[in-house]
PQR file of N, CA, C, O and H, with PARSE charges and radii, in Angstrom:
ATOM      1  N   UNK A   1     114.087  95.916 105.568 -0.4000 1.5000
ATOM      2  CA  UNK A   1     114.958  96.954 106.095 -0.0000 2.0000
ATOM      3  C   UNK A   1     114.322  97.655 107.292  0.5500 1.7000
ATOM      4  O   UNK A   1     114.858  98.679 107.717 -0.5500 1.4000
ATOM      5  N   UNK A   2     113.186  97.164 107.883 -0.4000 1.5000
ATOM      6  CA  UNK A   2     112.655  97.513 109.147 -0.0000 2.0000
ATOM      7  C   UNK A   2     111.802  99.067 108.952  0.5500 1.7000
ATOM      8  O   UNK A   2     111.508  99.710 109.960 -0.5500 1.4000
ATOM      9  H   UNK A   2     112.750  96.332 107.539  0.4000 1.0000
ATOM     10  N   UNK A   3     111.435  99.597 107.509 -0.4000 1.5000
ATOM     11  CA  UNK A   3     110.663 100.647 107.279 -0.0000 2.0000
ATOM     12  C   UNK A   3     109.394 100.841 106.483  0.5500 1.7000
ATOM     13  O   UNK A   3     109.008 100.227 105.488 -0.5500 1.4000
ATOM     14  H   UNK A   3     111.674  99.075 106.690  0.4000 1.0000
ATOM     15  N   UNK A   4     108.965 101.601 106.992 -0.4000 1.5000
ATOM     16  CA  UNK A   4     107.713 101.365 106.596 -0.0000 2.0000
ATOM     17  C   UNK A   4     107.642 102.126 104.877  0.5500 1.7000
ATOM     18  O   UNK A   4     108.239 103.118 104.459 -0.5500 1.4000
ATOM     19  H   UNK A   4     109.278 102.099 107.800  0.4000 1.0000
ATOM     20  N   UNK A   5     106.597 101.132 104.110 -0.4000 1.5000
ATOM     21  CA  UNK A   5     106.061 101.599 103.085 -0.0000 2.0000
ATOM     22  C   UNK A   5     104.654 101.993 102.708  0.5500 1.7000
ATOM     23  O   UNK A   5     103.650 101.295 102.854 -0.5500 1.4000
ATOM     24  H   UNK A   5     106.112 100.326 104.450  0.4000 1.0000
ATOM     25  N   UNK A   6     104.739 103.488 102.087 -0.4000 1.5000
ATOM     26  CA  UNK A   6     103.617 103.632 101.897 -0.0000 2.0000
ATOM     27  C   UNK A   6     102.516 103.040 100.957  0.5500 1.7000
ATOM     28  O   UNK A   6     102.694 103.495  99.827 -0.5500 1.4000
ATOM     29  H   UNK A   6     105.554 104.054 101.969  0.4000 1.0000
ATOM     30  N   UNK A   7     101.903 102.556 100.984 -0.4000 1.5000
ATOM     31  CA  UNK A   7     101.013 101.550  99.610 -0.0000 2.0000
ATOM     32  C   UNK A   7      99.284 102.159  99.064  0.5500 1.7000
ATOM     33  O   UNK A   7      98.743 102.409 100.141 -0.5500 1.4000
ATOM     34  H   UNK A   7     101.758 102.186 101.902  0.4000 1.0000
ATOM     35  N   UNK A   8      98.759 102.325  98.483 -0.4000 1.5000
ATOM     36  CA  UNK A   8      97.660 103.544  98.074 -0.0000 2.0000
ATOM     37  C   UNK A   8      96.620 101.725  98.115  0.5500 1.7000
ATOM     38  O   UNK A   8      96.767 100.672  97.494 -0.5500 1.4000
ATOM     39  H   UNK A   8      99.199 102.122  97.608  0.4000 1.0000
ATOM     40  N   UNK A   9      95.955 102.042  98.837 -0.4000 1.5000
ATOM     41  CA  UNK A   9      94.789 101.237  98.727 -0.0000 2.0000
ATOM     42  C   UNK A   9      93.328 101.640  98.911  0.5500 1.7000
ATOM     43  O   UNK A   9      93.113 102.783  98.506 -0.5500 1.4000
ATOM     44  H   UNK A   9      95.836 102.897  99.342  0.4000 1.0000
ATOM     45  N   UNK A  10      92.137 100.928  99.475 -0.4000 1.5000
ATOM     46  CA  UNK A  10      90.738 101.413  99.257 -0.0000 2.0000
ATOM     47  C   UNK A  10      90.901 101.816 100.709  0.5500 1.7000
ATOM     48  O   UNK A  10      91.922 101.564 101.350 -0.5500 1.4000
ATOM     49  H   UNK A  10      92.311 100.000  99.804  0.4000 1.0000
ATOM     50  N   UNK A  11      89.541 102.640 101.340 -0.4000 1.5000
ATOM     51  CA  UNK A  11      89.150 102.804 102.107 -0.0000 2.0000
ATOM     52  C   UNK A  11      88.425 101.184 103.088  0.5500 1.7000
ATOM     53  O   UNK A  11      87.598 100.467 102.525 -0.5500 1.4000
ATOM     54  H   UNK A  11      88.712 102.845 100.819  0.4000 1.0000
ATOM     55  N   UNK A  12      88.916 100.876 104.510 -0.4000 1.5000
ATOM     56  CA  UNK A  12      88.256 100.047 105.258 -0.0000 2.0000
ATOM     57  C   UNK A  12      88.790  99.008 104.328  0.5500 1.7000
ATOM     58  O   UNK A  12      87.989  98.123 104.030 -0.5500 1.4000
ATOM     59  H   UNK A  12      89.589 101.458 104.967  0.4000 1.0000
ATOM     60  N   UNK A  13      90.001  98.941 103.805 -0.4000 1.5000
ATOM     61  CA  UNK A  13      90.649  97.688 102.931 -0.0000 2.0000
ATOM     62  C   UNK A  13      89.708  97.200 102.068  0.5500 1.7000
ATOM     63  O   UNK A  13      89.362  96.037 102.276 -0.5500 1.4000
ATOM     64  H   UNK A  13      90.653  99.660 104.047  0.4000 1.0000
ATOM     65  N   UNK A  14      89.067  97.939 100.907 -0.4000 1.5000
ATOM     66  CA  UNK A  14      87.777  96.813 100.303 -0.0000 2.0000
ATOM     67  C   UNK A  14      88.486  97.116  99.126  0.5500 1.7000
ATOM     68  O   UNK A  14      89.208  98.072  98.842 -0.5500 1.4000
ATOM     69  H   UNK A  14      89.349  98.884 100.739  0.4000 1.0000
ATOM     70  N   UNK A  15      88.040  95.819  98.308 -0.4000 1.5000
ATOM     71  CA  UNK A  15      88.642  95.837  97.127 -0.0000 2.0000
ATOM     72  C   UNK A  15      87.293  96.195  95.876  0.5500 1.7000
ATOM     73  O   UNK A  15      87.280  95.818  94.703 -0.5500 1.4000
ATOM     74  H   UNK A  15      87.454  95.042  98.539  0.4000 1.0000
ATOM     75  N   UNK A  16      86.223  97.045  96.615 -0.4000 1.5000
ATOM     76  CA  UNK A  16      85.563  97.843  95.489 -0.0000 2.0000
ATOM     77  C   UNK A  16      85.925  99.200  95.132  0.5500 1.7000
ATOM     78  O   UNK A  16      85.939 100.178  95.880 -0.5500 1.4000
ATOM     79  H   UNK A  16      86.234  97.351  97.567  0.4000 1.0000
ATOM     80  N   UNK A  17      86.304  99.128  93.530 -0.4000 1.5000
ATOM     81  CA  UNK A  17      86.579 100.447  92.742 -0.0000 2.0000
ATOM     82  C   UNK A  17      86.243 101.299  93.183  0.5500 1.7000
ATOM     83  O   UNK A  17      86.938 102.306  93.316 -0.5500 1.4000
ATOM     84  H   UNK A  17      86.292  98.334  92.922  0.4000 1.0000
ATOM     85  N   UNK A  18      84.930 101.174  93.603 -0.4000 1.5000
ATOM     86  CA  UNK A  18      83.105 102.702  94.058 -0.0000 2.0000
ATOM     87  C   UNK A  18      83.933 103.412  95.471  0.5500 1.7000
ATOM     88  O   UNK A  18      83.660 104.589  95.709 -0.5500 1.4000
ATOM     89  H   UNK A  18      84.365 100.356  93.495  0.4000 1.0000
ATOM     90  N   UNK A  19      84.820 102.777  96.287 -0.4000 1.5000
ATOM     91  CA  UNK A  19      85.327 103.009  97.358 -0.0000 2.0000
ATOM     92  C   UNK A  19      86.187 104.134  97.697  0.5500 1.7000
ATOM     93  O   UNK A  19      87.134 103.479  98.130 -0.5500 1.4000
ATOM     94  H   UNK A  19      85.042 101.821  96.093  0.4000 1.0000
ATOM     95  N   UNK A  20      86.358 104.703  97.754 -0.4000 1.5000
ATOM     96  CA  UNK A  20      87.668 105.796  97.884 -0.0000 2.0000
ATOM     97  C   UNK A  20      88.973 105.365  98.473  0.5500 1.7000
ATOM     98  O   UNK A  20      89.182 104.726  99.505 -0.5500 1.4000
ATOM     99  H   UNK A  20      85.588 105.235  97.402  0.4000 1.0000
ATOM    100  N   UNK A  21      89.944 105.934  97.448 -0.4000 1.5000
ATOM    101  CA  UNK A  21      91.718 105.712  97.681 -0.0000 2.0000
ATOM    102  C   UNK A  21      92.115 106.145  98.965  0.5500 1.7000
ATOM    103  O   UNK A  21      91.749 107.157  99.562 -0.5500 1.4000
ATOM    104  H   UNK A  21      89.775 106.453  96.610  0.4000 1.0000
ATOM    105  N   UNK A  22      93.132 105.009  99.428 -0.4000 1.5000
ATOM    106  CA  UNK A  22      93.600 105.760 100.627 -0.0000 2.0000
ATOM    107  C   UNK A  22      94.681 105.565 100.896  0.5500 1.7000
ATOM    108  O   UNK A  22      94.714 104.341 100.765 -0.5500 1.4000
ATOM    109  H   UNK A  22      93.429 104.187  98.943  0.4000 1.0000
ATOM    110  N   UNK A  23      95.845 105.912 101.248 -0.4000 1.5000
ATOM    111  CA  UNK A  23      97.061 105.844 101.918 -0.0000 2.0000
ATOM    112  C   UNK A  23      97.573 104.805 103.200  0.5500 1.7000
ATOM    113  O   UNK A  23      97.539 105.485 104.226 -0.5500 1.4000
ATOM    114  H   UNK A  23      95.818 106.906 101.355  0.4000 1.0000
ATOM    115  N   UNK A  24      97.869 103.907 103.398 -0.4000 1.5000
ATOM    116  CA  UNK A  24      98.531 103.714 104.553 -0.0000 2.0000
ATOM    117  C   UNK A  24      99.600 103.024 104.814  0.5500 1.7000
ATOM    118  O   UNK A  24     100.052 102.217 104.001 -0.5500 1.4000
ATOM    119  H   UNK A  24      97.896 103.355 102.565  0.4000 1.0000
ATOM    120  N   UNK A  25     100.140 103.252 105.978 -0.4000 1.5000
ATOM    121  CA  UNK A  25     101.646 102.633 106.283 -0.0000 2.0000
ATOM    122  C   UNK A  25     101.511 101.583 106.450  0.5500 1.7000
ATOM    123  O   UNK A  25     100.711 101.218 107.312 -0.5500 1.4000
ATOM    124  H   UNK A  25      99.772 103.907 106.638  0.4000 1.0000
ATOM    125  N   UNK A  26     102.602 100.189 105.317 -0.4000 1.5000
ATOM    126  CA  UNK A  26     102.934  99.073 105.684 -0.0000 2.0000
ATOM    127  C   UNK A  26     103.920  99.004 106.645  0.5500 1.7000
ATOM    128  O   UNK A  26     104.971  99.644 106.606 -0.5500 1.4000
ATOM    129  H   UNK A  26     103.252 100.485 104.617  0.4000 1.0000
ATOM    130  N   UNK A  27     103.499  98.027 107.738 -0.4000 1.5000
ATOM    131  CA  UNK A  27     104.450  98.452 108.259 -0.0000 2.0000
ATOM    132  C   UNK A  27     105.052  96.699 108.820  0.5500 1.7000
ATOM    133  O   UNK A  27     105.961  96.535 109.633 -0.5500 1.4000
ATOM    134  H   UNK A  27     102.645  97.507 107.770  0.4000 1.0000
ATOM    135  N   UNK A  28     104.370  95.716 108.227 -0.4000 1.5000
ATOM    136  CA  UNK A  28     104.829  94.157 108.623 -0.0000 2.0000
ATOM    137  C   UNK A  28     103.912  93.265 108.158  0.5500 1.7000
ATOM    138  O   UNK A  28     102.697  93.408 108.024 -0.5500 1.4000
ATOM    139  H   UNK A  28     103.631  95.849 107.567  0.4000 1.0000
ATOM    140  N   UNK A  29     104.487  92.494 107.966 -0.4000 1.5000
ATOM    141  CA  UNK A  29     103.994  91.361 107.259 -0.0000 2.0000
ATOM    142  C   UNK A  29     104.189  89.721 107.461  0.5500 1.7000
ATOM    143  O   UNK A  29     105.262  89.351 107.937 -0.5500 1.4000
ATOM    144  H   UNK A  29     105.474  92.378 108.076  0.4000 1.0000
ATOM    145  N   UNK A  30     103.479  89.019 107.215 -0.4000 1.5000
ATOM    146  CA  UNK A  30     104.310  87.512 107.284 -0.0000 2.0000
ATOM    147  C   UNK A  30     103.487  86.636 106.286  0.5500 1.7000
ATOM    148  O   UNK A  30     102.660  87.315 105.678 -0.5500 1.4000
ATOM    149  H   UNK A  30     102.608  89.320 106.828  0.4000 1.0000
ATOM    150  N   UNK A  31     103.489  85.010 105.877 -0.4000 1.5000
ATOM    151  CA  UNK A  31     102.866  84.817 105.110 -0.0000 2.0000
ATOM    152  C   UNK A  31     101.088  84.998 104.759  0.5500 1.7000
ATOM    153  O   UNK A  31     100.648  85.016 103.610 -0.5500 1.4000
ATOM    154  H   UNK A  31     104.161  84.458 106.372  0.4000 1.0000
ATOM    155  N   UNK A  32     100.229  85.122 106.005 -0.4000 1.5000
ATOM    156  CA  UNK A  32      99.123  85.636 105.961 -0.0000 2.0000
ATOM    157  C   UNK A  32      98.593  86.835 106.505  0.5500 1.7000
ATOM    158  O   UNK A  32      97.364  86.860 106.442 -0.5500 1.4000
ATOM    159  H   UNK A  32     100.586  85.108 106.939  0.4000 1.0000
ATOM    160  N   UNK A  33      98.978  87.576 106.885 -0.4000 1.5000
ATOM    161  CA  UNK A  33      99.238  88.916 107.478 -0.0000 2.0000
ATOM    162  C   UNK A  33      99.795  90.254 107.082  0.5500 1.7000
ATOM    163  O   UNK A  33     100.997  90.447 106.900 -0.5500 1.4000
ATOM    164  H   UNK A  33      99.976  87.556 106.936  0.4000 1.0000
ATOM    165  N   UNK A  34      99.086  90.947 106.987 -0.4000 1.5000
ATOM    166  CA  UNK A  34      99.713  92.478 106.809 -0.0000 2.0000
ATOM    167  C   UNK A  34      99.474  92.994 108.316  0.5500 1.7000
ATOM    168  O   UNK A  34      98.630  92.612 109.126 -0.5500 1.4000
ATOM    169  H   UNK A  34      98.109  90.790 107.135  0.4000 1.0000
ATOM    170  N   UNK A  35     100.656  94.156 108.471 -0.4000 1.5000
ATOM    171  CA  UNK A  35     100.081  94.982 109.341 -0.0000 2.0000
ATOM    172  C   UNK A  35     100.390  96.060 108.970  0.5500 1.7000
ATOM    173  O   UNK A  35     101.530  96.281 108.561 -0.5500 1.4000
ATOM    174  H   UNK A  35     101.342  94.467 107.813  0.4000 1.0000
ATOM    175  N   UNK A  36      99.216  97.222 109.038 -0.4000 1.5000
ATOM    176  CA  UNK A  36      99.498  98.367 108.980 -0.0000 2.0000
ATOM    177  C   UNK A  36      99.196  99.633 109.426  0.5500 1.7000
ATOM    178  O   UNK A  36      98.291  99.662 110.260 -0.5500 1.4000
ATOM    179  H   UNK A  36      98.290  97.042 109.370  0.4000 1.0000
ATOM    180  N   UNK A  37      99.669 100.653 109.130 -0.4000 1.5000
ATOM    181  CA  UNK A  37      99.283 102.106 109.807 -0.0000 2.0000
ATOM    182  C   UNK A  37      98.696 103.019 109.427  0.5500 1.7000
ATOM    183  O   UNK A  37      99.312 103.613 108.542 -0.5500 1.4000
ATOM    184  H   UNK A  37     100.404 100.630 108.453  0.4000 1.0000
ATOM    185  N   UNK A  38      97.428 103.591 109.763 -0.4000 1.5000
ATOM    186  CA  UNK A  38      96.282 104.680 109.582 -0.0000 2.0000
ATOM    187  C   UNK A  38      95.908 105.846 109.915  0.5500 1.7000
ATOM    188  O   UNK A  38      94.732 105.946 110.264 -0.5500 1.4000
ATOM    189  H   UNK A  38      96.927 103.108 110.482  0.4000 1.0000
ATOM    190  N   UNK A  39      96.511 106.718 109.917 -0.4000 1.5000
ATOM    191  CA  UNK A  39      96.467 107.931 110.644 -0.0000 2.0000
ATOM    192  C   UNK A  39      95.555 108.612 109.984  0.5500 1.7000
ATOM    193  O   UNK A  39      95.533 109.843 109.998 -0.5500 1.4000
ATOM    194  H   UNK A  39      97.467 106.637 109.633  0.4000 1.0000
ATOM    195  N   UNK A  40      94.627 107.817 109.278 -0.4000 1.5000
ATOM    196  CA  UNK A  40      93.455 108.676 109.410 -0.0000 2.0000
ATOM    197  C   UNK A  40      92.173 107.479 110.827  0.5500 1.7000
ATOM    198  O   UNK A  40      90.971 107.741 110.837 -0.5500 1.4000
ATOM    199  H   UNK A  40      94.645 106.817 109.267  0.4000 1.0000
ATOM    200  N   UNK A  41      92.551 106.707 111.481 -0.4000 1.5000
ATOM    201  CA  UNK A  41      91.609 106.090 112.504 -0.0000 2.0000
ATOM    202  C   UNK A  41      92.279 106.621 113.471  0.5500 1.7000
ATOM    203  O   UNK A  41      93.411 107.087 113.342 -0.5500 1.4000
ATOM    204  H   UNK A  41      93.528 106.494 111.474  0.4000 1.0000
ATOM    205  N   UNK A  42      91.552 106.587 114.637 -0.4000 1.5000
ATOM    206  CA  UNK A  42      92.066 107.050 115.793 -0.0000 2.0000
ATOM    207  C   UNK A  42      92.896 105.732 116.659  0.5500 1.7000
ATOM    208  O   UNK A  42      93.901 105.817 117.365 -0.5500 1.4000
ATOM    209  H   UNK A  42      90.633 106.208 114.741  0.4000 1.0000
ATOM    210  N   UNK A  43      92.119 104.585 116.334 -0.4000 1.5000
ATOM    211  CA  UNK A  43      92.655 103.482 116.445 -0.0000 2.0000
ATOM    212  C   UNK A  43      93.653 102.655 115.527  0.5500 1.7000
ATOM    213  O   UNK A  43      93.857 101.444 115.612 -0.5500 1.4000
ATOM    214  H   UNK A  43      91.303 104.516 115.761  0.4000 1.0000
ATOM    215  N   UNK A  44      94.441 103.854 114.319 -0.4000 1.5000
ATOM    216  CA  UNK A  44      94.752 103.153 113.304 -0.0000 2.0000
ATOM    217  C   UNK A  44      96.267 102.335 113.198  0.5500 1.7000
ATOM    218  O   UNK A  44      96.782 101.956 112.146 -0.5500 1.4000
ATOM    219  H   UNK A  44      94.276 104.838 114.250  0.4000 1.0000
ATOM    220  N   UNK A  45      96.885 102.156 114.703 -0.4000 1.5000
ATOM    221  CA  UNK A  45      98.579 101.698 114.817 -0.0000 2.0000
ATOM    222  C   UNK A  45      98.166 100.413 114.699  0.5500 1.7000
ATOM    223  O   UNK A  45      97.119  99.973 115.174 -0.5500 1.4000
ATOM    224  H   UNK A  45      96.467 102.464 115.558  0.4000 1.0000
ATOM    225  N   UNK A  46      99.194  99.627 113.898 -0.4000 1.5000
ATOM    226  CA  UNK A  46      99.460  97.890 113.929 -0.0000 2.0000
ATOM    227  C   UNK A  46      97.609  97.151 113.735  0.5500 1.7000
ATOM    228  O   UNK A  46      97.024  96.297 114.402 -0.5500 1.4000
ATOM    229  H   UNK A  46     100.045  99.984 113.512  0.4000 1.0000
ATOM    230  N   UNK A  47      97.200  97.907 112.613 -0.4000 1.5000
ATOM    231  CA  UNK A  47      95.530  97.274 112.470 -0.0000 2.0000
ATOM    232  C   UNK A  47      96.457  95.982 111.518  0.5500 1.7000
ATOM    233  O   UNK A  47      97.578  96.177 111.047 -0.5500 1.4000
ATOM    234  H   UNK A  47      97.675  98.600 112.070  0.4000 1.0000
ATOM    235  N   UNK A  48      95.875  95.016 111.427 -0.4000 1.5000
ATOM    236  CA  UNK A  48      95.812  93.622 111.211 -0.0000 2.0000
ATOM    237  C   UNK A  48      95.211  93.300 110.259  0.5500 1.7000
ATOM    238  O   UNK A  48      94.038  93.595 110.486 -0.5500 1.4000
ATOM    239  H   UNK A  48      94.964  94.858 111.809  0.4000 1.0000
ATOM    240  N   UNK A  49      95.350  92.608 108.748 -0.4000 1.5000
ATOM    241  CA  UNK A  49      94.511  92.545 107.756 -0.0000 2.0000
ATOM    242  C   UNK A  49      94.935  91.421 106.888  0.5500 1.7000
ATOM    243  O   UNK A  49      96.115  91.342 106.547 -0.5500 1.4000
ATOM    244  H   UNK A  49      96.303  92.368 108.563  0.4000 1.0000
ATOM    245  N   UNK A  50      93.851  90.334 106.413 -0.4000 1.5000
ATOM    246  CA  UNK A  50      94.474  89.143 105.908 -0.0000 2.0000
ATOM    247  C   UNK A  50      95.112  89.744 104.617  0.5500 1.7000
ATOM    248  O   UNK A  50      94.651  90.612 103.876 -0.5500 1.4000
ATOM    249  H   UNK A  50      92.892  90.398 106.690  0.4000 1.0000
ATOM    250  N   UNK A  51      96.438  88.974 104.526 -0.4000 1.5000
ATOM    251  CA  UNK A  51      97.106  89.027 103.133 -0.0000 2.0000
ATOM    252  C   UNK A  51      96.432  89.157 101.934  0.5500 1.7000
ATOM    253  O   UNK A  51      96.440  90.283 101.437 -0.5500 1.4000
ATOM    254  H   UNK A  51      96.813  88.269 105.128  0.4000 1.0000
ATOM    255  N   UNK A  52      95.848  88.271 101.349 -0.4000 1.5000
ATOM    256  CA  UNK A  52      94.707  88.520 100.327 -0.0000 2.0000
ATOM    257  C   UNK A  52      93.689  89.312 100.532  0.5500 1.7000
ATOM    258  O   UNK A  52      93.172  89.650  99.467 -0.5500 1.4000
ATOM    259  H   UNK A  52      95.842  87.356 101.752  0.4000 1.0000
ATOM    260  N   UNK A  53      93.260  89.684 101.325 -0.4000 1.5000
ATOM    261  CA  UNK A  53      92.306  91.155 101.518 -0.0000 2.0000
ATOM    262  C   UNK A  53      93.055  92.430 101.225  0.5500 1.7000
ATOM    263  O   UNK A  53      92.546  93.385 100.636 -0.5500 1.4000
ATOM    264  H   UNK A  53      93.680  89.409 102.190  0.4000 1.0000
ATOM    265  N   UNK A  54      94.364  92.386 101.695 -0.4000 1.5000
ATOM    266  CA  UNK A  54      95.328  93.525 101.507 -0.0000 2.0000
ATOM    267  C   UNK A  54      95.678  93.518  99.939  0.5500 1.7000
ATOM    268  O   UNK A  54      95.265  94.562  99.435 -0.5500 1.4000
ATOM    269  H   UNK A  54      94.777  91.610 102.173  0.4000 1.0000
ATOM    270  N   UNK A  55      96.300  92.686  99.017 -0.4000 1.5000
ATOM    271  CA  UNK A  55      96.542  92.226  97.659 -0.0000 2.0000
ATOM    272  C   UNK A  55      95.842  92.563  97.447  0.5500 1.7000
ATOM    273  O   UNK A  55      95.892  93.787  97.329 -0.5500 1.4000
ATOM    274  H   UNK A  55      96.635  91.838  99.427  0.4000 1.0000
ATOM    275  N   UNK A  56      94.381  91.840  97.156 -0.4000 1.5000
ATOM    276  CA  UNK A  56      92.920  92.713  96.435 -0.0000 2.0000
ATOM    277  C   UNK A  56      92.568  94.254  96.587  0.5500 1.7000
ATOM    278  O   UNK A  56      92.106  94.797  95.584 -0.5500 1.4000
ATOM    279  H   UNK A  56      94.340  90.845  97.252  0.4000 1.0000
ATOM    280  N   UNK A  57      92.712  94.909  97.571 -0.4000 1.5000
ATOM    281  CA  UNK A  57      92.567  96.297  98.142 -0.0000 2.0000
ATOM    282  C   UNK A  57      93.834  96.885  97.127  0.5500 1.7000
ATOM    283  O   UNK A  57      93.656  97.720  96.239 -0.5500 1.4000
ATOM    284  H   UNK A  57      93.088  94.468  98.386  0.4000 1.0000
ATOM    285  N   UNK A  58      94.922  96.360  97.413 -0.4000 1.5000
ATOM    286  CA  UNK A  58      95.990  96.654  96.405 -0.0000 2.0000
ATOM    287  C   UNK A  58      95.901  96.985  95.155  0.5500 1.7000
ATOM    288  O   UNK A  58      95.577  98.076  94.684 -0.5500 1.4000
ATOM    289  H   UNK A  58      95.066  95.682  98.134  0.4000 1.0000
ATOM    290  N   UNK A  59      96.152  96.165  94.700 -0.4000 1.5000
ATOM    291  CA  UNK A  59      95.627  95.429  93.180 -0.0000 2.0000
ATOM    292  C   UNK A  59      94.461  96.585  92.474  0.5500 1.7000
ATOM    293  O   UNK A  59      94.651  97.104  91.374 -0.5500 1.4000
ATOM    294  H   UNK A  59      96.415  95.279  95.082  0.4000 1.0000
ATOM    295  N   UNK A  60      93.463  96.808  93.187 -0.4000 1.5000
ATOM    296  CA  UNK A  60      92.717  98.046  92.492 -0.0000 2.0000
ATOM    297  C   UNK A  60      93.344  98.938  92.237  0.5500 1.7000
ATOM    298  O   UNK A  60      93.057  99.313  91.100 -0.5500 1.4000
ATOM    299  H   UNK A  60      93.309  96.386  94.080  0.4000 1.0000
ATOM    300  N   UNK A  61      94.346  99.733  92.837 -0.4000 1.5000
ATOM    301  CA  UNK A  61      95.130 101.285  93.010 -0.0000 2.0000
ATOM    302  C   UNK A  61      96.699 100.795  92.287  0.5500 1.7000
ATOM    303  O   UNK A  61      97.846 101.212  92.449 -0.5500 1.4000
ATOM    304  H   UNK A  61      94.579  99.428  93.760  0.4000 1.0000
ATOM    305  N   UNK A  62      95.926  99.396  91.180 -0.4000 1.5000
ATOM    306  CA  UNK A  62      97.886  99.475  90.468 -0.0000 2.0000
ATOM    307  C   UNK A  62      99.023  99.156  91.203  0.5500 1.7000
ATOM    308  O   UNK A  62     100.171  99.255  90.769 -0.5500 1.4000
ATOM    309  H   UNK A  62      94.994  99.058  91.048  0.4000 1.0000
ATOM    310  N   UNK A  63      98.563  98.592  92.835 -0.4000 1.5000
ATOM    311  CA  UNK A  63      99.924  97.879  93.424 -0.0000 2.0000
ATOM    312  C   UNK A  63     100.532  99.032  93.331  0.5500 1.7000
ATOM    313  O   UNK A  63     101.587  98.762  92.758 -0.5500 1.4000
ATOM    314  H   UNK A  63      97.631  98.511  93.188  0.4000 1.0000
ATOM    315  N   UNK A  64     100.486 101.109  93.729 -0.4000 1.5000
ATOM    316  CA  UNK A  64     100.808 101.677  94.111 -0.0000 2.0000
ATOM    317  C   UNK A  64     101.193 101.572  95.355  0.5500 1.7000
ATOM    318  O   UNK A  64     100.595 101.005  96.270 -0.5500 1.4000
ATOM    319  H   UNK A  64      99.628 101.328  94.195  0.4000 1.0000
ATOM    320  N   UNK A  65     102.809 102.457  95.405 -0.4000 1.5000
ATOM    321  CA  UNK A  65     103.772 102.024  96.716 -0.0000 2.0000
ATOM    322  C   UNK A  65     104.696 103.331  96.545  0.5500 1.7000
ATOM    323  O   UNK A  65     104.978 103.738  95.418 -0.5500 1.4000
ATOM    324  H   UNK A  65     103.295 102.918  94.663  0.4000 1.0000
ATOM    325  N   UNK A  66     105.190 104.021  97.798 -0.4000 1.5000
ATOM    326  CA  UNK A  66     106.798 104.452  97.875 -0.0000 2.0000
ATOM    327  C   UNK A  66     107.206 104.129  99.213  0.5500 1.7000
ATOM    328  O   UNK A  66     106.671 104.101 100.321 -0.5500 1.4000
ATOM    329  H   UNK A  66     104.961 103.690  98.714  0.4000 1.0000
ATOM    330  N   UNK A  67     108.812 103.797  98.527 -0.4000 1.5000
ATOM    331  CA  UNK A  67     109.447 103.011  99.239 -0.0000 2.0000
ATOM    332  C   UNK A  67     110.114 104.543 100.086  0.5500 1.7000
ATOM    333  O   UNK A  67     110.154 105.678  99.610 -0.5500 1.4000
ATOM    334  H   UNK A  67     109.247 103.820  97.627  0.4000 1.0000
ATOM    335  N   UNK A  68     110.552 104.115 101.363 -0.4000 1.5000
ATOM    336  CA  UNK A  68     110.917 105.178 101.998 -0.0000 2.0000
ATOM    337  C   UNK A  68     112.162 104.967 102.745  0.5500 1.7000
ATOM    338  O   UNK A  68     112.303 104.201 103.698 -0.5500 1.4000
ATOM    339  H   UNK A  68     110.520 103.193 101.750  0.4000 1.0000
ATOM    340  N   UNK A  69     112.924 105.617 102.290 -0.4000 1.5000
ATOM    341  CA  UNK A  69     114.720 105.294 102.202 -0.0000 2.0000
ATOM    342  C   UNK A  69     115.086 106.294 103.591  0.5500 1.7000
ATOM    343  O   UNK A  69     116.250 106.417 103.973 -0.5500 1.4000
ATOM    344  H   UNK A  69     112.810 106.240 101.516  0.4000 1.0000
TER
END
């Protein structure tokens, strides 16, 4: 639907627990690719992150998400 979702993952995308939770905007995807948004980097628009790095980062924080209507 062309909007972005918010998804709760690690800090610097790591999929260690020890890491701290973080927020950021999904904002595209394709089969190996996420892209998403960071407004906590200064550089953080359209950062780039392999699919399975993103899933694993995921996957710690319960595949937490809101969808934004």
């Amino acid at each position: 639907a062309n909007r972005p979702v918010v998804v709760a993952v690690r800090l610097n995308m790591s999929d260690d627990p020890k890491i701290l939770g973080h927020f950021m905007a999904l904002v595209g995807m394709d089969s190996s690719t996420v892209w998403m948004n960071d407004v906590g980097k200064s550089q953080g628009k359209d950062r780039a992150f392999p699919l399975s790095q993103f899933q694993a980062s995921w996957a710690t924080q319960g595949n937490a998400y809101v969808n934004i209507k």
